[in-house]
C-alpha positions as CSV (number, residue, x, y, z in Angstrom):
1,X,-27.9,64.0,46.0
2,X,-24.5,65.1,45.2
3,X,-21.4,65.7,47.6
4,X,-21.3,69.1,46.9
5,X,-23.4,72.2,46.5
6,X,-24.3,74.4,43.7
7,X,-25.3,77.8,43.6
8,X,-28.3,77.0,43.0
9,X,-28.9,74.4,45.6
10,X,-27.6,76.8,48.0
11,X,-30.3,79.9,46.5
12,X,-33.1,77.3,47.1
13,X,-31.9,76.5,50.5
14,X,-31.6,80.3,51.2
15,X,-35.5,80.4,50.0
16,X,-36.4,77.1,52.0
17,X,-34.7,78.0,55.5
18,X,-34.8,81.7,55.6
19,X,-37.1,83.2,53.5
20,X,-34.4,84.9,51.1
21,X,-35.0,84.6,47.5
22,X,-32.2,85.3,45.1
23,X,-32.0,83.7,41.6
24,X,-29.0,81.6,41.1
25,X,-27.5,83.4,38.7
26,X,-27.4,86.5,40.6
27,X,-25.7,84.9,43.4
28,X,-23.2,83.5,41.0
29,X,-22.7,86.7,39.4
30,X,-22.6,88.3,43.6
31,X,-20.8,85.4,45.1
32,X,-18.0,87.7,46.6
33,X,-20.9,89.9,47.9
34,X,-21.6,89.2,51.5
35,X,-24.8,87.6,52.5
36,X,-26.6,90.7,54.2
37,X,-26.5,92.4,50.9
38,X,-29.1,89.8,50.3
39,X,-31.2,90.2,53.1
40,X,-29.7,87.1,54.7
41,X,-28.9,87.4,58.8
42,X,-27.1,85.2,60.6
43,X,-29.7,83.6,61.8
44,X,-31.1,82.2,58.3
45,X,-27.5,80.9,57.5
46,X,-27.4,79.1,60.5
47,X,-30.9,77.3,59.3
48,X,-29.1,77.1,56.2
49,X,-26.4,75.3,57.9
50,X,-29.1,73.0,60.3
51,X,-30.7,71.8,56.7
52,X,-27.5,70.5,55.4
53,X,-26.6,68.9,58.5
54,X,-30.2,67.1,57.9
55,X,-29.6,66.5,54.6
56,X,-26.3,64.5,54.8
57,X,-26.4,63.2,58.3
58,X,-22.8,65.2,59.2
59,X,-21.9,68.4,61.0
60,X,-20.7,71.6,58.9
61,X,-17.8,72.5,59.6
62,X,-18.0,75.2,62.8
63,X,-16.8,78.0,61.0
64,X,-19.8,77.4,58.3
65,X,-22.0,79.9,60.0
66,X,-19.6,82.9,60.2
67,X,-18.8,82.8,56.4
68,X,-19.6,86.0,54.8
69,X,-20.0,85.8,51.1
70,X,-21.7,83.1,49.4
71,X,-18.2,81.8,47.7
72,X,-16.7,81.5,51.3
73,X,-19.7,79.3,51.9
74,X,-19.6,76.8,49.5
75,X,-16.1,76.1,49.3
76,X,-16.0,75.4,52.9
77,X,-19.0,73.1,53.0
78,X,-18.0,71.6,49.8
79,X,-14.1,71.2,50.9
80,X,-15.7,69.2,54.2
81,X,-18.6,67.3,52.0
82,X,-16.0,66.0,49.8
83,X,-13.6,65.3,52.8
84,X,-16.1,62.7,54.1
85,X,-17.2,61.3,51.2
């Protein structure tokens, strides 16, 4: 397990905790695209959120939840894996 996470970790965690699948290259290729043009709620990037949380035994950070495109996401759970490690 790394201290950050890839597009691809984060498509299978959209799959695992809310039921959204999107190939990893297409949300690579979308990444500026917000997550309900996926078909992901609010509600499955908060499980999203709870999994990491599991996963590496820290909080997100709060704001985590409210991001809006997959590139929002993973630079602000990266920027806070990577500031505790």
């Amino acid at each position: 397990m790394s201290d950050r996470i890839t597009v691809e970790e984060l498509a299978e965690l959209m799959k695992k905790a809310a039921g959204v699948t999107v190939a990893p290259d297409e949300l690579q290729r979308r990444s500026d695209s917000g997550f309900d043009s996926f078909g992901l709620d609010s509600l499955g990037l908060l499980g999203i959120v709870g999994e990491l949380e599991n996963r590496y035994g820290t909080p997100m950070p709060p704001d985590a939840e409210k991001s809006k495109s997959p590139r929002q996401f993973l630079e602000l759970v990266n920027s806070a894996l990577l500031a505790g490690a």
